[in-house]
N, C-alpha and C positions, 0 to 999 in steps of 0.2 A: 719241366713242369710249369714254373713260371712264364714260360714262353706261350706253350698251350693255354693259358687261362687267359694271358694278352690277345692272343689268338680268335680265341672263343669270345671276350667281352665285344672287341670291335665290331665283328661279325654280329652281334645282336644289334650295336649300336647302329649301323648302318640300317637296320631292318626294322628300326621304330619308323612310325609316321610321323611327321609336323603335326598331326594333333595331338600326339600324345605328348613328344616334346611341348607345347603350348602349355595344354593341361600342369606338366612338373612344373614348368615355369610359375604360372598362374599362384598355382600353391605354396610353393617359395615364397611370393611376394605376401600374398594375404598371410603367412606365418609370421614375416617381418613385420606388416602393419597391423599387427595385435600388441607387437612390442613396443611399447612409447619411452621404455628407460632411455639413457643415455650413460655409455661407461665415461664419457668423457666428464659430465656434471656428474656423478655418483649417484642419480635420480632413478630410482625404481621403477619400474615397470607399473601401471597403472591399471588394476582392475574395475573395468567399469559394470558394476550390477546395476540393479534398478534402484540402490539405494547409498549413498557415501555417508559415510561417521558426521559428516559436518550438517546432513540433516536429521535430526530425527524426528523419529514419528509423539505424534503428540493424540490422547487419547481424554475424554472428558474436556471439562474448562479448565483452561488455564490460567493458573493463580501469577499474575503478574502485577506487577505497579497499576495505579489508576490510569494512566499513560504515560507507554514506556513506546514511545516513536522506535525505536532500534528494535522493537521483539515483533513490530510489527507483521513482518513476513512469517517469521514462526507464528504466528495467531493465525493465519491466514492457510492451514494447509488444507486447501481446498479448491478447486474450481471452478469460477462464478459458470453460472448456467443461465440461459437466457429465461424471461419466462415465455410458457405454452403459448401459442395460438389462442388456446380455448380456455385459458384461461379467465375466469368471471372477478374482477373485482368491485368493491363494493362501489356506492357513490359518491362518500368522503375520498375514498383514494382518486377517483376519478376526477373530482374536482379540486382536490389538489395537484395535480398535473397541471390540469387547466392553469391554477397558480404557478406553476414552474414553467411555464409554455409562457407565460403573460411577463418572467421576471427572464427568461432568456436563457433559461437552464439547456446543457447541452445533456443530455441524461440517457439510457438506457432501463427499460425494467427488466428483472431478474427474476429465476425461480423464486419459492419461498425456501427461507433458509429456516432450519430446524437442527439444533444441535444440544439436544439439552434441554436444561431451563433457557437458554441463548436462544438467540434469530430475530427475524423480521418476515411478518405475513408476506407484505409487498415490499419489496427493496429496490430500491434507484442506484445506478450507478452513474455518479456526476462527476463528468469531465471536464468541462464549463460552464463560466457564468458569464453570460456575453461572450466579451473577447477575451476573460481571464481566463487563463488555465487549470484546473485544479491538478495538481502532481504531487503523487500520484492520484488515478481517478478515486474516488468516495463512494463507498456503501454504506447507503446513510437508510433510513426511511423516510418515506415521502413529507412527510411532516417539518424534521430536522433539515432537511435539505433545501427545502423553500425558505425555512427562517432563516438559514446560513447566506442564503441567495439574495435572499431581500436585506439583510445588515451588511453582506459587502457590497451592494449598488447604494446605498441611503445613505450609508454611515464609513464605511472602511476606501472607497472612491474618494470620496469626497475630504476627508482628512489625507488622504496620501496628496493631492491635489494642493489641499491650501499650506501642507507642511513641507513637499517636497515639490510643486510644481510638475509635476508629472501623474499618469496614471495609473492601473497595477497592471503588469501583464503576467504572474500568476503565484498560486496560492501554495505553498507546499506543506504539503498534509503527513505529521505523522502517524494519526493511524483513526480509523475512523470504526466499523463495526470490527467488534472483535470480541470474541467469547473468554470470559472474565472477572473473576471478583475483585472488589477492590481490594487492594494492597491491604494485608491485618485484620478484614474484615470477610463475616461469610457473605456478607450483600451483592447482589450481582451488579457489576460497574456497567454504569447507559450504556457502553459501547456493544454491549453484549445484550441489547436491544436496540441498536442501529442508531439511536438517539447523540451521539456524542461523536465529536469533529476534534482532536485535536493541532493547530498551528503553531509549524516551526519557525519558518521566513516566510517574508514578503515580497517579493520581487519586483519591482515597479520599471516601466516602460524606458528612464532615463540608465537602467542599468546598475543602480543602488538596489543591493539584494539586505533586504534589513530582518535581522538576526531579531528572533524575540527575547532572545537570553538578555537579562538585567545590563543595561550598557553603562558604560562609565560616566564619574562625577561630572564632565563637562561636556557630553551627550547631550544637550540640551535639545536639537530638534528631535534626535530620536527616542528620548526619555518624552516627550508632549506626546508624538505620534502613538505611542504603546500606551501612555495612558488614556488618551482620547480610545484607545481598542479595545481597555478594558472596559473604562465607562459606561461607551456605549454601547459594547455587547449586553452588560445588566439590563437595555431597552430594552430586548428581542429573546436572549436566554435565560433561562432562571438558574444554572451554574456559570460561575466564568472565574476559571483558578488560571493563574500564572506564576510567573519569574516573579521571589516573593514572601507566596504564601508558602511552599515546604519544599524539600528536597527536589521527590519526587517530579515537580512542575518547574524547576529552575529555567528548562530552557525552550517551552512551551506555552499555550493560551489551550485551556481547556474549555469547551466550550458544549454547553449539554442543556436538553430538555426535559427536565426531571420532573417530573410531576409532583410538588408538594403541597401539604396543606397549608390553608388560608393565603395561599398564595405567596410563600416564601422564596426567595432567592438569595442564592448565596454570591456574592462577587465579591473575591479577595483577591 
């Protein structure tokens, strides 16, 4: 009986085509590369859906620090959209462009963003200032983004220069628009009006990457250079928190356009 069945199986097998063998083949393979475990590592098999535990979905504003540089990507689930063609902006926005074209802004415009009480009418997104690089790029509004532009050519060049001998070649940004109240407070934080730029490093041309985090007692050039960044930012922003004033800002320069009365500003 078992002879007959050996018999019998051969005899089909010789009567398949090469395409059909191809086909089983094929399907073998694509069942093994579904399988990414390893028995050897003990590492599971990895199902990949449209979504993994380590992102989640985020719905309304989200209540985070004044700026929290590390949540930055979580604030961000979204992607940037260019704007229309037909799009009509006003002639403030347009002539602040003109401002950004004249300070060497390397920029993109973007839809308008709407999330909430959050967004920006017209949003920029800045990759450069001159030769600086901004990293990652800034979605700032047009306003914030020229005042940022014009304090690092006037004031942030020019002290890297006389304290370091060198010039910046680029800016590393923890998180710039981002839909958000302030930390304990229900007030919506600038960022979540595209108004607010927060700086972690400096990065300048000779290769010295300078940390804004509070630097040690005998720091001396780079305790001048960060004071000089806060000083002079109070020129051009009417917020400027750092390494300092609370927890929060330990290891950043917060830097925003707030609109206050009688013209207040706060720089701590």
């Amino acid at each position: 009986m078992a002879g007959t069945f050996r018999a019998v199986f051969r005899a089909a097998a010789r009567q398949l085509k090469p395409a059909s063998l191809l086909a089983a083949g094929l399907g073998t393979a694509a069942v093994s590369a579904c399988n990414t475990g390893s028995v050897l590592s003990l590492q599971p098999a990895v199902d990949v859906g449209s979504q993994t535990a380590a992102v989640p979905q985020y719905t309304g504003m989200q209540r985070l620090v004044p700026s929290n540089p590390y949540m930055t990507q979580a604030a961000y689930p979204r992607m940037d959209e260019p704007m229309s063609p037909v799009e009509q902006i006003p002639a403030s926005e347009t002539d602040c462009r003109q401002q950004l074209k004249r300070l060497d802004v390397a920029y993109t415009d973007l839809a308008p963003i709407h999330e909430g009480q959050c967004g920006i009418d017209y949003p920029v997104k800045v990759t450069a200032i001159g030769s600086i690089q901004m990293k990652p790029a800034a979605t700032l509004t047009c306003e914030m983004a020229a005042t940022f532009a014009a304090w690092t050519k006037n004031e942030l060049v020019p002290s890297a220069r006389w304290r370091y001998f060198s010039g910046v070649r680029t800016i590393h940004q923890g998180s710039s628009y981002s839909c958000r109240n302030i930390a304990g407070e229900g007030v919506l934080s600038e960022h979540g009006k595209g108004n607010a730029l927060d700086v972690m490093s400096i990065e300048l041309n000779n290769g010295d990457d300078i940390d804004v985090r509070k630097p040690g007692l005998f720091a001396f050039r780079t305790r001048g250079f960060l004071n000089n960044v806060r000083a002079d930012g109070c020129q051009y922003f009417t917020t400027v928190l750092g390494p300092g004033y609370n927890y929060d800002h330990r290891n950043h320069f917060h830097f925003d356009i707030k609109n206050r009365k009688n013209g207040y500003r706060a720089c701590r």
